[in-house]
MARMITI-332591 format. One record per atom (N, C-alpha, C): residue in three letters; residue number from 1; x, y, z. Coordinates in steps of 0.001 Angstrom, whole numbers, plus 524288, in hexadecimal, padded with zeros to 5 digits. Example, Ala and Ser with C-alpha at 12.3 -4.5 7.8 and 13.67 -1.06 7.14 Angstrom:
! MARMITI-332591
+------+-----+-------+-------+-------+
| code | pos |     x |     y |     z |
+------+-----+-------+-------+-------+
|  ALA |   1 | 83386 | 7E9C6 | 81E78 |
|  ALA |   1 | 8300C | 7EE6C | 81E78 |
|  ALA |   1 | 83390 | 7F31C | 81E78 |
|  SER |   2 | 83232 | 7F736 | 81BA8 |
|  SER |   2 | 83566 | 7FBDC | 81BE4 |
|  SER |   2 | 83264 | 8001E | 81EBE |
+------+-----+-------+-------+-------+
***
This chain:
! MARMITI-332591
+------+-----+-------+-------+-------+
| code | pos |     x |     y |     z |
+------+-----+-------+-------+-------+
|  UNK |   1 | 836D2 | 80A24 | 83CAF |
|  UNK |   1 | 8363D | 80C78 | 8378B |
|  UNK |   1 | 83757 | 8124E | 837FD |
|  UNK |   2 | 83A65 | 8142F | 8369C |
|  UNK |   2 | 83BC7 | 81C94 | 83432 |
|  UNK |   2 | 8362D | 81D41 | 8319C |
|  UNK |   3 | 8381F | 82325 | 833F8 |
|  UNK |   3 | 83274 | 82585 | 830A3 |
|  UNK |   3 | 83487 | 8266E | 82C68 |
|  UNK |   4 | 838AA | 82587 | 8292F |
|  UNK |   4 | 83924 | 825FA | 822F2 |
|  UNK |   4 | 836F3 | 82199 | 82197 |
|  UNK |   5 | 83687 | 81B51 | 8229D |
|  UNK |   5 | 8336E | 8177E | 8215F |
|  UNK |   5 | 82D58 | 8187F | 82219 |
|  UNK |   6 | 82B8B | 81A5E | 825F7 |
|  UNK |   6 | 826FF | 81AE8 | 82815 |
|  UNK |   6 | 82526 | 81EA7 | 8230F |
|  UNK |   7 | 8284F | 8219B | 8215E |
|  UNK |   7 | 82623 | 826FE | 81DDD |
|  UNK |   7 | 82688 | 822C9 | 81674 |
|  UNK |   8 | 82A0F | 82060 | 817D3 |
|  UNK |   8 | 82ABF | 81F75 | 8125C |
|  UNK |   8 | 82596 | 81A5F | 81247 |
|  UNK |   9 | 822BD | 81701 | 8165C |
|  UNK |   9 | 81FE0 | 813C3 | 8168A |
|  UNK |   9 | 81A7F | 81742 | 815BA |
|  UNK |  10 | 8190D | 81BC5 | 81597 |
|  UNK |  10 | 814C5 | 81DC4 | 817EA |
|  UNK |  10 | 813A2 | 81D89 | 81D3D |
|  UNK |  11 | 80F11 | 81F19 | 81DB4 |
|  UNK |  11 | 80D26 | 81EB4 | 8214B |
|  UNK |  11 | 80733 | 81CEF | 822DC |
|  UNK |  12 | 80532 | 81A4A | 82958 |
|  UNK |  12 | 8012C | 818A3 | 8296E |
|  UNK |  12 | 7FE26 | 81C03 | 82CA0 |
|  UNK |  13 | 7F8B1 | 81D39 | 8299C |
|  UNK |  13 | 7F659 | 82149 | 82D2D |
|  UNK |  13 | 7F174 | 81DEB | 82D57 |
|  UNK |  14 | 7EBC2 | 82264 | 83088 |
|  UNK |  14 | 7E778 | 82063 | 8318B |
|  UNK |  14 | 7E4F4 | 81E74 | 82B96 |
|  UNK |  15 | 7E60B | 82012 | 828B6 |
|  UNK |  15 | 7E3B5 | 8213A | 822CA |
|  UNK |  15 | 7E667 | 81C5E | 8200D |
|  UNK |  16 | 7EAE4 | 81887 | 8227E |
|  UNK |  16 | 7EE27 | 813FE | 81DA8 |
|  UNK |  16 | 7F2F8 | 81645 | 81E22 |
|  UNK |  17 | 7F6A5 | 81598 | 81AAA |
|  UNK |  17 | 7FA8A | 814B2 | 819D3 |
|  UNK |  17 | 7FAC3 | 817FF | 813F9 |
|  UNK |  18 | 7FE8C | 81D09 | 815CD |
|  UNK |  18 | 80135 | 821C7 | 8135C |
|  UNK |  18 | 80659 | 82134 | 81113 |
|  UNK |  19 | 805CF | 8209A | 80D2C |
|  UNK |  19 | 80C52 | 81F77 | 809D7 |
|  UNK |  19 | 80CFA | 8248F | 804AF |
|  UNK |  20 | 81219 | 82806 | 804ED |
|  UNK |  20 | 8102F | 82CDF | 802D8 |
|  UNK |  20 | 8153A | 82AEC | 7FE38 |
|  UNK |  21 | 81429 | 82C3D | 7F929 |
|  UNK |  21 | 816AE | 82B31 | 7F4CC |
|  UNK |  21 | 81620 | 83076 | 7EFFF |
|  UNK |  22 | 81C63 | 830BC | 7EF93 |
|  UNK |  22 | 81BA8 | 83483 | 7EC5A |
|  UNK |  22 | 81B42 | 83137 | 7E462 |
|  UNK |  23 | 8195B | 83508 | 7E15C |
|  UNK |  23 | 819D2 | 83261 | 7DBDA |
|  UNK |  23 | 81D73 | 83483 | 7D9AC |
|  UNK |  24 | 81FAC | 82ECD | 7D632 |
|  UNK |  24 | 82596 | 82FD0 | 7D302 |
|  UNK |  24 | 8249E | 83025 | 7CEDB |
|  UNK |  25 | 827E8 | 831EB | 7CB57 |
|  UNK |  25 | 82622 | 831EB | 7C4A7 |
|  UNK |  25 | 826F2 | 82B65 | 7C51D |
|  UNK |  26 | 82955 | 82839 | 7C6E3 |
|  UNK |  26 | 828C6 | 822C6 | 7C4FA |
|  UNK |  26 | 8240F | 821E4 | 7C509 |
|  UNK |  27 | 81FEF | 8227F | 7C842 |
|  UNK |  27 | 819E9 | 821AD | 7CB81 |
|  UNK |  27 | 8175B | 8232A | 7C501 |
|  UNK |  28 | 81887 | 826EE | 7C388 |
|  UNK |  28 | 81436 | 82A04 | 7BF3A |
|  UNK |  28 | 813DA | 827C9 | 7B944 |
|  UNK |  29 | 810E9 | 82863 | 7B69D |
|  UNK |  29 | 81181 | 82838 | 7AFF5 |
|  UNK |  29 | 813EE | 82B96 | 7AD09 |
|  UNK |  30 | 8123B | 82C6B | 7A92E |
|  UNK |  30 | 81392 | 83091 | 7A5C8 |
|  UNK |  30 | 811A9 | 835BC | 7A705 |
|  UNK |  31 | 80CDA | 8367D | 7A99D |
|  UNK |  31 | 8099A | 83BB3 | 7A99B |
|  UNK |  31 | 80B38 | 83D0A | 7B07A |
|  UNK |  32 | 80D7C | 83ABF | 7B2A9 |
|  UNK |  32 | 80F23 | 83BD0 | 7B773 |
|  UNK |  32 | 80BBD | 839FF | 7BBAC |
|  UNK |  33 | 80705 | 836C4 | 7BA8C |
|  UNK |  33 | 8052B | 8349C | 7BE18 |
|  UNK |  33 | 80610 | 83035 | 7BFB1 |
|  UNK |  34 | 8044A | 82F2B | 7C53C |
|  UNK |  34 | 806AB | 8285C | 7C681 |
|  UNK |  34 | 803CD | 825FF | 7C254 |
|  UNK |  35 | 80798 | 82085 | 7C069 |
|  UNK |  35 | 807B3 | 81D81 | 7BEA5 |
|  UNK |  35 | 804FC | 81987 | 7C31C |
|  UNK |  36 | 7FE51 | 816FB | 7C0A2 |
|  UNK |  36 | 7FB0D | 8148E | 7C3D2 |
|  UNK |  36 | 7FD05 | 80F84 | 7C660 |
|  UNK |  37 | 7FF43 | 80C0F | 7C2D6 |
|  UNK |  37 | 801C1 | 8082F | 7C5F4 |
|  UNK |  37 | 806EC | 808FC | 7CBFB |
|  UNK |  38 | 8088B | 80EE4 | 7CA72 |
|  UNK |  38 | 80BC2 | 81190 | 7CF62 |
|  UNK |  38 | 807C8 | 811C7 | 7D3DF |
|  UNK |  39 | 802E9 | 812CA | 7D34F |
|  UNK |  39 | 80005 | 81351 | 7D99E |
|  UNK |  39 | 800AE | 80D9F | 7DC71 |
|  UNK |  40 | 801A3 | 8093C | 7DAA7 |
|  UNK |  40 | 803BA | 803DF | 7DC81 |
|  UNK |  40 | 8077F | 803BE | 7DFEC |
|  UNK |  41 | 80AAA | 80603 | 7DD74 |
|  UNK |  41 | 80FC9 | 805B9 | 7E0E9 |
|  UNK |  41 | 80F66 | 8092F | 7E4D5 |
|  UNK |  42 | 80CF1 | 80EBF | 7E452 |
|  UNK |  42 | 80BF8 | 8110A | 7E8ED |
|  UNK |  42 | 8085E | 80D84 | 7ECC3 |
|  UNK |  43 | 80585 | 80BE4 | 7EBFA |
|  UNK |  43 | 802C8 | 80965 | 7F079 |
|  UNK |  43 | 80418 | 804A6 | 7F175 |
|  UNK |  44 | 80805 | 800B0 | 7F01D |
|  UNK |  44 | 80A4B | 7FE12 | 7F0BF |
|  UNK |  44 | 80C19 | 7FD83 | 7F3C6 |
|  UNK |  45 | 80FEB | 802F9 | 7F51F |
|  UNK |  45 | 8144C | 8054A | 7F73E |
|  UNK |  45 | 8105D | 806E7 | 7FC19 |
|  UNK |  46 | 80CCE | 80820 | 7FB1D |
|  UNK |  46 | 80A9C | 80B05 | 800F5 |
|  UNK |  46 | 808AC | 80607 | 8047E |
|  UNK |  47 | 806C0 | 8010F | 8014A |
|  UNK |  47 | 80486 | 7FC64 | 80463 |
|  UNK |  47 | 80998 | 7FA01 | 807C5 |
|  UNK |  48 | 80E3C | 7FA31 | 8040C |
|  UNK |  48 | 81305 | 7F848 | 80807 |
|  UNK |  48 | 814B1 | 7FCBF | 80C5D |
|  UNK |  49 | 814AC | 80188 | 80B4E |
|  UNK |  49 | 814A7 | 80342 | 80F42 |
|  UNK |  49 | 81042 | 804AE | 813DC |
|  UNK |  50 | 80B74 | 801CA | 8138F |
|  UNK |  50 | 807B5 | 80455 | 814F6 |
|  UNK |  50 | 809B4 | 7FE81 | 81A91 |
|  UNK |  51 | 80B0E | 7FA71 | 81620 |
|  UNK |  51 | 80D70 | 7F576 | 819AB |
|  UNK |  51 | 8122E | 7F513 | 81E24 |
|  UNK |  52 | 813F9 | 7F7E7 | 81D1A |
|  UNK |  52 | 81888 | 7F9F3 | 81F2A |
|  UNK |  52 | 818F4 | 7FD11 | 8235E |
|  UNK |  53 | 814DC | 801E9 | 8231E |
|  UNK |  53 | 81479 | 80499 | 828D0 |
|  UNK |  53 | 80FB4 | 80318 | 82AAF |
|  UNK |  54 | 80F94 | 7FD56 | 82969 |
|  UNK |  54 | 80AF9 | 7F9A8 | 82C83 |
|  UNK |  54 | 80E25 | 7F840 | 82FB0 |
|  UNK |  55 | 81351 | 7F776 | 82E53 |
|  UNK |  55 | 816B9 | 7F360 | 83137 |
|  UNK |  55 | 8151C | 7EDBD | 82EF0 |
|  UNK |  56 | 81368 | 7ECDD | 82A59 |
|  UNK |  56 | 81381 | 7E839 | 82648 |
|  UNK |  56 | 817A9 | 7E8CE | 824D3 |
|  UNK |  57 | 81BD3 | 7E288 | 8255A |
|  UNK |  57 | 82134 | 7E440 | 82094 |
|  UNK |  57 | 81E05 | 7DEB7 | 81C5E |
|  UNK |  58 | 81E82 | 7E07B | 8167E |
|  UNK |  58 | 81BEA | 7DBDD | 81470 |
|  UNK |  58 | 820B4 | 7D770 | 81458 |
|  UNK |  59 | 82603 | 7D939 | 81435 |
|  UNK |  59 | 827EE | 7D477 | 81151 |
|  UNK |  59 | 828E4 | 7D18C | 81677 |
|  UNK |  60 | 82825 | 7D2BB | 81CE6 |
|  UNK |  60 | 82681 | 7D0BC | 81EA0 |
|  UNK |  60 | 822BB | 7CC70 | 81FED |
|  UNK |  61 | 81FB5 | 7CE34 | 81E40 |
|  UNK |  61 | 81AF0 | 7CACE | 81DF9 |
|  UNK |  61 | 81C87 | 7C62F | 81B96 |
|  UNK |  62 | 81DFC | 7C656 | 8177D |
|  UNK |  62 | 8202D | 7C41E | 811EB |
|  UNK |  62 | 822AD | 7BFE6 | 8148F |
|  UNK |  63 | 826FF | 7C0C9 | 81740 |
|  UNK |  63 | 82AD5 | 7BE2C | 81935 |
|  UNK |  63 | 82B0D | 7BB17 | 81E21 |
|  UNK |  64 | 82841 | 7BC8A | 820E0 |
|  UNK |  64 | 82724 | 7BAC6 | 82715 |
|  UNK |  64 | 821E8 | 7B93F | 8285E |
|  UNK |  65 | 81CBD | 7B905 | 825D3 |
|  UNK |  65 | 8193E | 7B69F | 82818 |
|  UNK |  65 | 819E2 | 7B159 | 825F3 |
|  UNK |  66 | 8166A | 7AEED | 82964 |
|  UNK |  66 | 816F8 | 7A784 | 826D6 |
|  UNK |  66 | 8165E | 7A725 | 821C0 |
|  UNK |  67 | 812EA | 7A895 | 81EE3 |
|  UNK |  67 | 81168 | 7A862 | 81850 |
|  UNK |  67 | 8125B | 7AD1D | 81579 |
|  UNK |  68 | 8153B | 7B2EE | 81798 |
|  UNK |  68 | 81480 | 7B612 | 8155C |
|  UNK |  68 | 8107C | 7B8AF | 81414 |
|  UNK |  69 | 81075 | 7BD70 | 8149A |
|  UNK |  69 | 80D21 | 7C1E1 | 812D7 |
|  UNK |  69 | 80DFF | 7C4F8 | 80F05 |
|  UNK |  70 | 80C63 | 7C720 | 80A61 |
|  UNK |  70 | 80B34 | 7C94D | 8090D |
|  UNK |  70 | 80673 | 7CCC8 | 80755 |
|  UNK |  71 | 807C0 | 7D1DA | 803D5 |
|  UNK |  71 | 802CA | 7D374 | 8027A |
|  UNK |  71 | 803FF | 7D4B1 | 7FADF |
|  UNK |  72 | 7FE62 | 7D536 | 7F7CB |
|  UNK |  72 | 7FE96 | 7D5EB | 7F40F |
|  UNK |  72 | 7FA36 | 7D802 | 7F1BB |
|  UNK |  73 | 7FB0F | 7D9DF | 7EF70 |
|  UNK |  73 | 7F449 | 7DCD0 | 7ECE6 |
|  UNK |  73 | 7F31B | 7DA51 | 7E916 |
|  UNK |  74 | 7EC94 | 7D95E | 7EA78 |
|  UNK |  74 | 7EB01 | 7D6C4 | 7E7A1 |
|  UNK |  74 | 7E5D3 | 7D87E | 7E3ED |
|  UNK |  75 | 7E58A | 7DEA7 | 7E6BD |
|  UNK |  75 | 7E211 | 7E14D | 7E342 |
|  UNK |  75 | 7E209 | 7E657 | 7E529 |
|  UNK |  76 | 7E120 | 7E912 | 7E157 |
|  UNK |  76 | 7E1D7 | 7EFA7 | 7DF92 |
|  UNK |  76 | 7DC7B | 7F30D | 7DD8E |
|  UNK |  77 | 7DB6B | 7F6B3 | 7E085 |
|  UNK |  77 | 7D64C | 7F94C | 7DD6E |
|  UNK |  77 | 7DAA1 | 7FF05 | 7DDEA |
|  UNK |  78 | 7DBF8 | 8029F | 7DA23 |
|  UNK |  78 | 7DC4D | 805C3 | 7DAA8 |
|  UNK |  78 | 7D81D | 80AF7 | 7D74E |
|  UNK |  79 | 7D7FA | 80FA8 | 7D95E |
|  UNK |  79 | 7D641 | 814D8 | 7D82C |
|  UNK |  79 | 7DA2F | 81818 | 7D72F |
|  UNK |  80 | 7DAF0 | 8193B | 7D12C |
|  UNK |  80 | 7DF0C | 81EE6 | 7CFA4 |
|  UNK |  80 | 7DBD4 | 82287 | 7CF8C |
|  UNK |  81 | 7DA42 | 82514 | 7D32E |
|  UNK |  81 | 7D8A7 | 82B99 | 7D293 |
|  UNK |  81 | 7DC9C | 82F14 | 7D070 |
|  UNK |  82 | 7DF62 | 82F85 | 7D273 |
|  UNK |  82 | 7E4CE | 83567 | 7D04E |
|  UNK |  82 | 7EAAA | 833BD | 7CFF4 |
|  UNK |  83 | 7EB75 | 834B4 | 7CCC0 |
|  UNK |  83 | 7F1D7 | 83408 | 7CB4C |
|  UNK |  83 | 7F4BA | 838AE | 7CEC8 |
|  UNK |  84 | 7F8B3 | 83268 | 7CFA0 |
|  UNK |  84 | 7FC18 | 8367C | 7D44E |
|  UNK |  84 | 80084 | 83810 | 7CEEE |
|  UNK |  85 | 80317 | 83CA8 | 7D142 |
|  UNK |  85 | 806EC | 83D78 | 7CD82 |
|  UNK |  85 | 80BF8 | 83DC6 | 7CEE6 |
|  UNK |  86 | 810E4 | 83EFF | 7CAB5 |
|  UNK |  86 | 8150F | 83F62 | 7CE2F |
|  UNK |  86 | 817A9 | 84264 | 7D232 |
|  UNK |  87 | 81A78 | 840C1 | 7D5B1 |
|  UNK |  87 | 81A83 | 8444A | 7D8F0 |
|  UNK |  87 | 817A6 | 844FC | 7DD38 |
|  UNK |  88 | 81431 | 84245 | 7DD5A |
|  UNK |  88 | 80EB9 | 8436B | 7E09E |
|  UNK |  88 | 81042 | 84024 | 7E49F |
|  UNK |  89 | 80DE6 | 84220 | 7E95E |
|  UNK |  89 | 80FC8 | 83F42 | 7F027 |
|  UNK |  89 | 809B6 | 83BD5 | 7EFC1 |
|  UNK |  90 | 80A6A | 83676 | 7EFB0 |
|  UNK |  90 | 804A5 | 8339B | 7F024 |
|  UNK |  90 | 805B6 | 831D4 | 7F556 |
|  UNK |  91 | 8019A | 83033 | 7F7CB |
|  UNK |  91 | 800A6 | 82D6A | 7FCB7 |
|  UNK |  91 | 7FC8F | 82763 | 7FD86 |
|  UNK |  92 | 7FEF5 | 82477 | 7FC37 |
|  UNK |  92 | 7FC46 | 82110 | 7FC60 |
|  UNK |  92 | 7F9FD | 81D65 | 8022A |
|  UNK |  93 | 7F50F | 81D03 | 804B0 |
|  UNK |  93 | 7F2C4 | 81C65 | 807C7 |
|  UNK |  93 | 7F1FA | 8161F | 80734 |
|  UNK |  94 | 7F162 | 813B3 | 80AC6 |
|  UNK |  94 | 7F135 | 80E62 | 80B46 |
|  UNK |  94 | 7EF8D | 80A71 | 810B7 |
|  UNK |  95 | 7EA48 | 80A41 | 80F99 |
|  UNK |  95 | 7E59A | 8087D | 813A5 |
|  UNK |  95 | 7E547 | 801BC | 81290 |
|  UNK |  96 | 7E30B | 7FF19 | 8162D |
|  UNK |  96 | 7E2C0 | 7FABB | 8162F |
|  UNK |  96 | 7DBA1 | 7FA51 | 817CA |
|  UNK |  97 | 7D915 | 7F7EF | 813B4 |
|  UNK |  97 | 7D2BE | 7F7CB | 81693 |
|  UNK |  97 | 7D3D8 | 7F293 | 817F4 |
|  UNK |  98 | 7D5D8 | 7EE10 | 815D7 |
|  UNK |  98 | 7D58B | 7E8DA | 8176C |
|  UNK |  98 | 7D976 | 7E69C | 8176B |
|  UNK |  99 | 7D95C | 7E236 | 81C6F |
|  UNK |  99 | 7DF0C | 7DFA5 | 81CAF |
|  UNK |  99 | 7DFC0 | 7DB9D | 820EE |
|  UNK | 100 | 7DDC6 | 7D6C9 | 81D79 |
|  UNK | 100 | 7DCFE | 7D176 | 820CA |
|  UNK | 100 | 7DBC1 | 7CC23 | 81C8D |
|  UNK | 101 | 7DBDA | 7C8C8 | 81CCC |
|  UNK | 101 | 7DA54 | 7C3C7 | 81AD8 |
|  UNK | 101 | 7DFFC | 7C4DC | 8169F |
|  UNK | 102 | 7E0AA | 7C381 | 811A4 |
|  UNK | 102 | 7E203 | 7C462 | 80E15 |
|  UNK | 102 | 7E447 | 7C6D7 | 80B1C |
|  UNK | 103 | 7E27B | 7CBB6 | 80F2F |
|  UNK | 103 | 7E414 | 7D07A | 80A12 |
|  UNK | 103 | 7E233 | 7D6B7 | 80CF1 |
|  UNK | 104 | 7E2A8 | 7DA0F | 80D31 |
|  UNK | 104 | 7E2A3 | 7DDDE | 80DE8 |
|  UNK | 104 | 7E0F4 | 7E25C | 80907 |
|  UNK | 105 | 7DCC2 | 7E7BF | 80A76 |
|  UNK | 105 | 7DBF2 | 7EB32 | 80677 |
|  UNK | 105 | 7DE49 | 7F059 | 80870 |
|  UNK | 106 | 7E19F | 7F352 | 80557 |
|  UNK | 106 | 7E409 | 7F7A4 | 80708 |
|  UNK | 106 | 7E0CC | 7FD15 | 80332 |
|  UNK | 107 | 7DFBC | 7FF90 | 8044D |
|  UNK | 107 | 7DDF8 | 8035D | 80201 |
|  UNK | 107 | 7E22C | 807BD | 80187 |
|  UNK | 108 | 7E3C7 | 80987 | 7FC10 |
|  UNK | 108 | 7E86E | 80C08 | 7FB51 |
|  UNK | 108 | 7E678 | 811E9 | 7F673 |
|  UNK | 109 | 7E7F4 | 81699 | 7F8ED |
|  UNK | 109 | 7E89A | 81C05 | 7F5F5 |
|  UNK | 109 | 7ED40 | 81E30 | 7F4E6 |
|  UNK | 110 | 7ED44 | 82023 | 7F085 |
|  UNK | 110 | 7F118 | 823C6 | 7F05D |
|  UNK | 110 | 7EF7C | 82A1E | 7EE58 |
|  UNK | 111 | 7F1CC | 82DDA | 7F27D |
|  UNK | 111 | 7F008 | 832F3 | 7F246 |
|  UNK | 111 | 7F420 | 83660 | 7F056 |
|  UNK | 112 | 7F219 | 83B59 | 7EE58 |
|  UNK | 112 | 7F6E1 | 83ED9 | 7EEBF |
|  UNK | 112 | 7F381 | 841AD | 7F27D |
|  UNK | 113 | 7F463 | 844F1 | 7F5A4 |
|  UNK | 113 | 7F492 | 8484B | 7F971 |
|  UNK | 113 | 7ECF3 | 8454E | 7FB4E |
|  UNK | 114 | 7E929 | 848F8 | 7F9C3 |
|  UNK | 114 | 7E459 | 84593 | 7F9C9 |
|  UNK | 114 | 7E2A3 | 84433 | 7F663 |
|  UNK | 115 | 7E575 | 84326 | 7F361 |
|  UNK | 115 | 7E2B8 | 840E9 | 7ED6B |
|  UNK | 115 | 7E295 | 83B82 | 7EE5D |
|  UNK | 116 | 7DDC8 | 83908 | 7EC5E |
|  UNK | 116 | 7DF38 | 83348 | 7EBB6 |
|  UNK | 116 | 7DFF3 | 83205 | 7E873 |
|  UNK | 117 | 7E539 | 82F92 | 7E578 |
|  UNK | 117 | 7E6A4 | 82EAB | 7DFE3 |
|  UNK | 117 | 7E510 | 829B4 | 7DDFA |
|  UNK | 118 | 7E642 | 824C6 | 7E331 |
|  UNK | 118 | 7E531 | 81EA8 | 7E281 |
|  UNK | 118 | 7E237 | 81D20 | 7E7B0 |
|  UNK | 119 | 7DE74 | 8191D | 7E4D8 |
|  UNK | 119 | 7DB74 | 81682 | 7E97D |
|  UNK | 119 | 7DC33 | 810A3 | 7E8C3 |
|  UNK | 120 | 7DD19 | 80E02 | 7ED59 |
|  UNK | 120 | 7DFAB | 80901 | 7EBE0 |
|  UNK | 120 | 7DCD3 | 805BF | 7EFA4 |
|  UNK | 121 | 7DAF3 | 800A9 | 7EE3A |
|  UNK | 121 | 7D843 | 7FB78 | 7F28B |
|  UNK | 121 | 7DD5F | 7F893 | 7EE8C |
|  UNK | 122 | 7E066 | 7F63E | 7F424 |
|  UNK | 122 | 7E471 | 7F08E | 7F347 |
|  UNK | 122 | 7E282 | 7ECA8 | 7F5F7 |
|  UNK | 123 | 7E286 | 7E876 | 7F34C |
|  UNK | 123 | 7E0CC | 7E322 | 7F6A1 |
|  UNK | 123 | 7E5E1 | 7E0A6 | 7F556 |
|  UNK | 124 | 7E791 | 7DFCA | 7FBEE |
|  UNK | 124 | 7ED6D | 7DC88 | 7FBC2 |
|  UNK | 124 | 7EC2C | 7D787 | 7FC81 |
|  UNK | 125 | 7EED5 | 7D3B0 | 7FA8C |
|  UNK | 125 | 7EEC4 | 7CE82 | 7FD7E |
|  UNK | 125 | 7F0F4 | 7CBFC | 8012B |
|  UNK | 126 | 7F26B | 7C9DA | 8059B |
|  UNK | 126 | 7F685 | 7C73A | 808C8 |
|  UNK | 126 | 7F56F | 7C293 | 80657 |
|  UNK | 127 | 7FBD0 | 7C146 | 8053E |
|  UNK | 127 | 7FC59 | 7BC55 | 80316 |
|  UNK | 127 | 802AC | 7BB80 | 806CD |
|  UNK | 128 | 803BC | 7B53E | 805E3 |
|  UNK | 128 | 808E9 | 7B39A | 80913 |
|  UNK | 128 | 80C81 | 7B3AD | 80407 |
|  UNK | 129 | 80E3C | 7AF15 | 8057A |
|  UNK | 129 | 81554 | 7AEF1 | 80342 |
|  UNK | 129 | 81442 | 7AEF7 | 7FCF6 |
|  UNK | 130 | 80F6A | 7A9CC | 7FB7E |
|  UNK | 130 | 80F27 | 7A5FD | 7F609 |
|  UNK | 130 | 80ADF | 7ABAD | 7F468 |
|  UNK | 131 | 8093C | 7AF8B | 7F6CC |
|  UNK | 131 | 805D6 | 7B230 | 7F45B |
|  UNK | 131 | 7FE18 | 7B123 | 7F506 |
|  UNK | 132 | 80003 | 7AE92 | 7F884 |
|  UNK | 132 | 7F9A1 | 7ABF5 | 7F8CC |
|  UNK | 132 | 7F85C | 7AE9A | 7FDA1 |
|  UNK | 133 | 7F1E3 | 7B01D | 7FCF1 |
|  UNK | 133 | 7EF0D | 7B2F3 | 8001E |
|  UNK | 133 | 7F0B8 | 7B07E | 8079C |
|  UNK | 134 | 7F13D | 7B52B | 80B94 |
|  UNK | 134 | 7F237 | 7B473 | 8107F |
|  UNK | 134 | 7EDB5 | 7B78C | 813E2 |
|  UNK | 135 | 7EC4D | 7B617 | 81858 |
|  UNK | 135 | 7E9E7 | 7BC1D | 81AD8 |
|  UNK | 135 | 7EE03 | 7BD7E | 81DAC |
|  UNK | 136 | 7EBA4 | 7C304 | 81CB9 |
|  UNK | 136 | 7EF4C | 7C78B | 820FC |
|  UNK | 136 | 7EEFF | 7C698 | 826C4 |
|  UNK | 137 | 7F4E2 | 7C730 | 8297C |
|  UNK | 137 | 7F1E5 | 7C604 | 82EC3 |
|  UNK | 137 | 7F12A | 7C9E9 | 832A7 |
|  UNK | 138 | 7ED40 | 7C769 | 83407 |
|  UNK | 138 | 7EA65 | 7CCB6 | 838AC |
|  UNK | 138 | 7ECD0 | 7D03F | 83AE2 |
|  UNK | 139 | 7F1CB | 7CEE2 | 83D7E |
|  UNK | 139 | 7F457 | 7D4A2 | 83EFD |
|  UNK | 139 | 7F755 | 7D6CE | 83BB6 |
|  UNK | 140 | 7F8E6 | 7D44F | 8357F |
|  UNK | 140 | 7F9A4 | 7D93C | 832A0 |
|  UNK | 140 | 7F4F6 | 7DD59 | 82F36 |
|  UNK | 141 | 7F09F | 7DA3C | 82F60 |
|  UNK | 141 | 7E9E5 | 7DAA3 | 82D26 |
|  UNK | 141 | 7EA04 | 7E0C4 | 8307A |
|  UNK | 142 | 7EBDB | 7DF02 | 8376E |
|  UNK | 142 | 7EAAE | 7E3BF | 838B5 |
|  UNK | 142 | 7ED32 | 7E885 | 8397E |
|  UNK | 143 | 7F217 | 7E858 | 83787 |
|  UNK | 143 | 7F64F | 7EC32 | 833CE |
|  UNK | 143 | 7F32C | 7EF56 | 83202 |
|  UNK | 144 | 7F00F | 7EC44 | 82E56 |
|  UNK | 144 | 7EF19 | 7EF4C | 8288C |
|  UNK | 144 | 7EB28 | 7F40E | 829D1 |
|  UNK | 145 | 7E6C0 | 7F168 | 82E28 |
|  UNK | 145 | 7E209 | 7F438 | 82DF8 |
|  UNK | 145 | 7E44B | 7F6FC | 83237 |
|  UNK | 146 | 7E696 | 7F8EF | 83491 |
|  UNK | 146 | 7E856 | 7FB3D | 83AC9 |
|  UNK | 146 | 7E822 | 801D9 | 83828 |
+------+-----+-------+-------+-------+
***
């Protein structure tokens, strides 16, 4: 992997998984703040890459285990404290507290510098090919928490 991939994936530190995003006027509303359903896609974007400089490829998974792997969210708590605005360099952080049987919980922020703008609990599911619940297996379980 180049460190232009490595840079464009984020990065993984002691703290989770660092993915730095700037805001576009597409991102915003009318008054120039993000548009709330836009913090989705930012952290979206940070869970696949958070997968990625795991050395998880998903469509791997997808394709080559016996039943397939996937993942999907299956529940969302978020916190809007502060509107990011345009222009603004956010950093979205991306921790894993749980990750075994079923499903996995990622705990996800997004900051501007130290601000915390979003606070996020995702509950993913592992499911196979037809979509039906799988467990995770142990040596990728221990990917997550490493």
């Amino acid at each position: 992997m180049s460190s232009m991939e490595i840079s464009l994936s984020g990065r993984l530190t002691a703290d989770g998984h660092h993915l730095i995003q700037r805001v576009y006027y597409e991102d915003t509303d009318f008054s120039g703040a993000v548009y709330h359903a836009r913090y989705l896609h930012f952290m979206e974007r940070a869970r696949t890459d958070y997968l990625r400089c795991l050395g998880v490829e998903q469509s791997t998974l997808f394709e080559t285990s016996d039943e397939g792997l996937a993942f999907m969210v299956h529940r969302m708590e978020i916190d809007f404290k502060a509107p990011a605005r345009m222009d603004d360099i956010i950093t979205v952080v991306t921790r894993t507290e749980k990750a075994g049987g079923a499903k996995m919980i990622l705990q996800q922020e997004i900051r501007r510098t130290d601000q915390l703008l979003i606070a996020a609990k995702v509950v993913i599911a592992v499911v196979n090919r037809n979509g039906r619940p799988r467990r995770l297996p142990d040596d990728l379980a221990r990917q997550f928490l490493t």
